[in-house]
N, C-alpha and C positions, 0 to 999 in steps of 0.2 A: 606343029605345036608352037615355036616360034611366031607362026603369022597368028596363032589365033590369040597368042601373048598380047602381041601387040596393039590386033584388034582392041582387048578387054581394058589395055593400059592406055588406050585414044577412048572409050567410054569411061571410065573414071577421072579423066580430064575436063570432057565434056560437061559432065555435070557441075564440076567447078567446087566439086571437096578436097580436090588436089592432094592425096596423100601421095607420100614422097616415095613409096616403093622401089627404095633406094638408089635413085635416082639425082646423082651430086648436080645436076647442073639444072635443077626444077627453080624457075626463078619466083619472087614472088609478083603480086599482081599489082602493076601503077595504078594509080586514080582512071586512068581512062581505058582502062583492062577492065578493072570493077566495073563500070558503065554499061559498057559493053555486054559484062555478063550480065550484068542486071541484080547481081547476088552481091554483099557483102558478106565476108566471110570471117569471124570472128571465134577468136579461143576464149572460151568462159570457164568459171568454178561451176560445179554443179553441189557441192558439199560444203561451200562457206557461207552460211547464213547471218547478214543479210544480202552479201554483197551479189551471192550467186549461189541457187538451191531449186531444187525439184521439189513444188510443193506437193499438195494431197491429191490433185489432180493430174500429176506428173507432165507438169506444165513449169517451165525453166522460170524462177522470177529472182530480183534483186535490181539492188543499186544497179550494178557491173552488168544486169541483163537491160537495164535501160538506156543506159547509155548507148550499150549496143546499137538497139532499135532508135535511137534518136538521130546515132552519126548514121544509121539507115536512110534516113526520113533527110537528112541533111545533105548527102550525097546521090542517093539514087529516088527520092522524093515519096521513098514509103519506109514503113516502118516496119513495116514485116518484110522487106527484100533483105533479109540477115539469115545467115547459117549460124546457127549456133552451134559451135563444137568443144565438149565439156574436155577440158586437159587436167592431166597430173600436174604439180607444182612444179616436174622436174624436169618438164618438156614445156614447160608455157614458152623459154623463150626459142626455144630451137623450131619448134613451131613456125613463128616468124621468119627464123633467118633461112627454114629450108624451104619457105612460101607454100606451104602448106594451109597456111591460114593468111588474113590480111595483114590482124590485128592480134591483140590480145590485152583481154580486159577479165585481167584474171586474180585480183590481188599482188598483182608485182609492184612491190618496193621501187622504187627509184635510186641505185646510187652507179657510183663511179664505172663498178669493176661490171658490173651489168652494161654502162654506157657506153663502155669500150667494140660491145658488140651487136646492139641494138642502139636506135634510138627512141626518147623519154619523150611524150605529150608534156604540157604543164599539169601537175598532181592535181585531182580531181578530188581527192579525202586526204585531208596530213594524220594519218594513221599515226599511234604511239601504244605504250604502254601505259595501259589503265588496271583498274583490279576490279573484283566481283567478292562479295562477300556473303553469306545466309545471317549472319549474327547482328540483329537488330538494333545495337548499341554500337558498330564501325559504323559511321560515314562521314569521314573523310582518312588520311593519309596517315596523320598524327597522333589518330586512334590505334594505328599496325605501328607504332614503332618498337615495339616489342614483342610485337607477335610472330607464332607462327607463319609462314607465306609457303602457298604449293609456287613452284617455279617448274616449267617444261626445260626438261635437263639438255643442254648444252643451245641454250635461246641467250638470242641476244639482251633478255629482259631480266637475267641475273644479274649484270655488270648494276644497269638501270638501277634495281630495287636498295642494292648494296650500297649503291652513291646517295640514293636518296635517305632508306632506313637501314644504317649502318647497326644495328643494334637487334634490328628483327631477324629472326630464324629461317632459314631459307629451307624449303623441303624440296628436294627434286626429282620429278614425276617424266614419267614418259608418255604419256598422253591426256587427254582433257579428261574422259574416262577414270582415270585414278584419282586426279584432281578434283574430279566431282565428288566420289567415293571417300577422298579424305576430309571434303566440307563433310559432307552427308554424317560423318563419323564424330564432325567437332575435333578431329584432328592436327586440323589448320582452320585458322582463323579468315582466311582471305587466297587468291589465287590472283597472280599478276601475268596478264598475259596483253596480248594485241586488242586496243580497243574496240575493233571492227569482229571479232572473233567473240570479245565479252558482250557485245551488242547482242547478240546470235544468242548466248548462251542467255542472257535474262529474256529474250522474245519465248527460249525454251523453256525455264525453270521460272516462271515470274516471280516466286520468293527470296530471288536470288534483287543484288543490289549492286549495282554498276556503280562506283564512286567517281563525282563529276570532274576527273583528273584526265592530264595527257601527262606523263613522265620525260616522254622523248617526243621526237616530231620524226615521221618518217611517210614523205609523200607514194600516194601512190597512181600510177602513171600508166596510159594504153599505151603499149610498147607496138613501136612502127620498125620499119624494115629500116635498115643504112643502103645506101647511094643514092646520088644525082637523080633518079629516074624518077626518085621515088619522095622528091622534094614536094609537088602538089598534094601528094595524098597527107605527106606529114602536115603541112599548112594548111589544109581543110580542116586536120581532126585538132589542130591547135586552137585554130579561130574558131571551133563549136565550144571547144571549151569553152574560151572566152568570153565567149558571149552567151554562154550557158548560166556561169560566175554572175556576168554584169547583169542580166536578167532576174536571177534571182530564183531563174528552173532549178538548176543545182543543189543550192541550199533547201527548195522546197521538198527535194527527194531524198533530198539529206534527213531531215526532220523526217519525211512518211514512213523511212527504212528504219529509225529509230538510232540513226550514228551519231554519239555524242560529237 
């Protein structure tokens, strides 16, 4: 039983989907590993629209699935040489650091206490806090200053709304779902959440109104593996950014995804 363990845990390698079946010492893969295998292998959203979503054809598309496919096309010189593998929020970065994946381009914020254990591309979207409204008479800021607002309860976008409209009513909601339910109701005047997530939600409800604000700036970054080894691969996917930026690709998919 043993031998045939092992057998089955060198074909699941082989393929190069690398799950960690706990396995503490699985490293992840340098630039010239990737090569080799010929695969990139990348952690995506499958449920955040637009960044990263399963559309009608059950075909993986967004922002975060393109980029994918470009640092593809940039490293191994196609664009479809990428595994796409859909992660929960609360394994995108363990992911990485058990090399499991290469990458992950999954909605991850950028900050400190994250840096300490991964390392951060240069931010791709400066992600913040925006609002969404149905009520034809808000659009802008200064219209909510005394309004109702739905807030997702224990987010970083209560501090946010409070600094800004100290006066407005804060409702707080446990998922988008209630918050829709209490627009839908006129119970709340407006919903303050992550721009890239209110993107998603007016692609879904087009009566709905994205007011042209960012509250905070919070970059968001493909999260690469830490050590020395793995210095070329961070430096390839930094210079695509780059030059993704200075080109003008970026901001063009920026606009087709519809991210303010």
């Amino acid at each position: 039983m043993l031998k045939a363990f092992i057998v089955k845990l060198g074909l699941v390698v082989t393929v190069g989907v690398y799950f960690n079946l706990g396995n503490p010492h699985l490293m992840a893969a340098t630039l010239e590993e990737i090569k080799q295998r010929g695969k990139l292998i990348v952690a995506v959203k499958d449920n955040s629209r637009p960044l990263g979503f399963i559309d009608p054809e059950n075909n993986l598309q967004g922002l975060e699935i393109d980029l994918a496919k470009q640092l593809a096309k940039d490293i191994l010189g196609d664009p479809q040489a990428v595994i796409l593998q859909p992660v929960r929020n609360q394994d995108r970065l363990q992911k990485v650091i058990d090399g499991e994946v290469d990458l992950a381009i999954a909605r991850v914020t950028i900050n400190t206490t994250r840096g300490r254990l991964v390392n951060f591309s240069p931010y791709y979207y400066l992600d913040g806090t925006g609002m969404v409204t149905n009520n034809p008479t808000i659009r802008a800021v200064e219209h909510l200053s005394r309004a109702k607002i739905a807030v997702l309860n224990r987010s970083s976008t209560i501090a946010v709304i409070r600094s800004e409209l100290p006066q407005a009513q804060l409702i707080g909601v446990d998922s988008y779902q209630e918050a829709l339910t209490l627009l839908e109701a006129e119970q709340v005047q407006a919903f303050a959440a992550d721009n890239s997530i209110l993107a998603g939600w007016v692609q879904q409800y087009p009566h709905y109104y994205q007011l042209p604000v960012r509250l905070s700036g919070e970059g968001l970054g493909v999260v690469m593996p830490k050590g020395l080894q793995y210095a070329s691969l961070r430096s390839r996917v930094n210079q695509a950014i780059g030059r993704w930026k200075a080109s003008g690709w970026l901001a063009e998919r920026l606009e087709y995804w519809g991210l303010p």
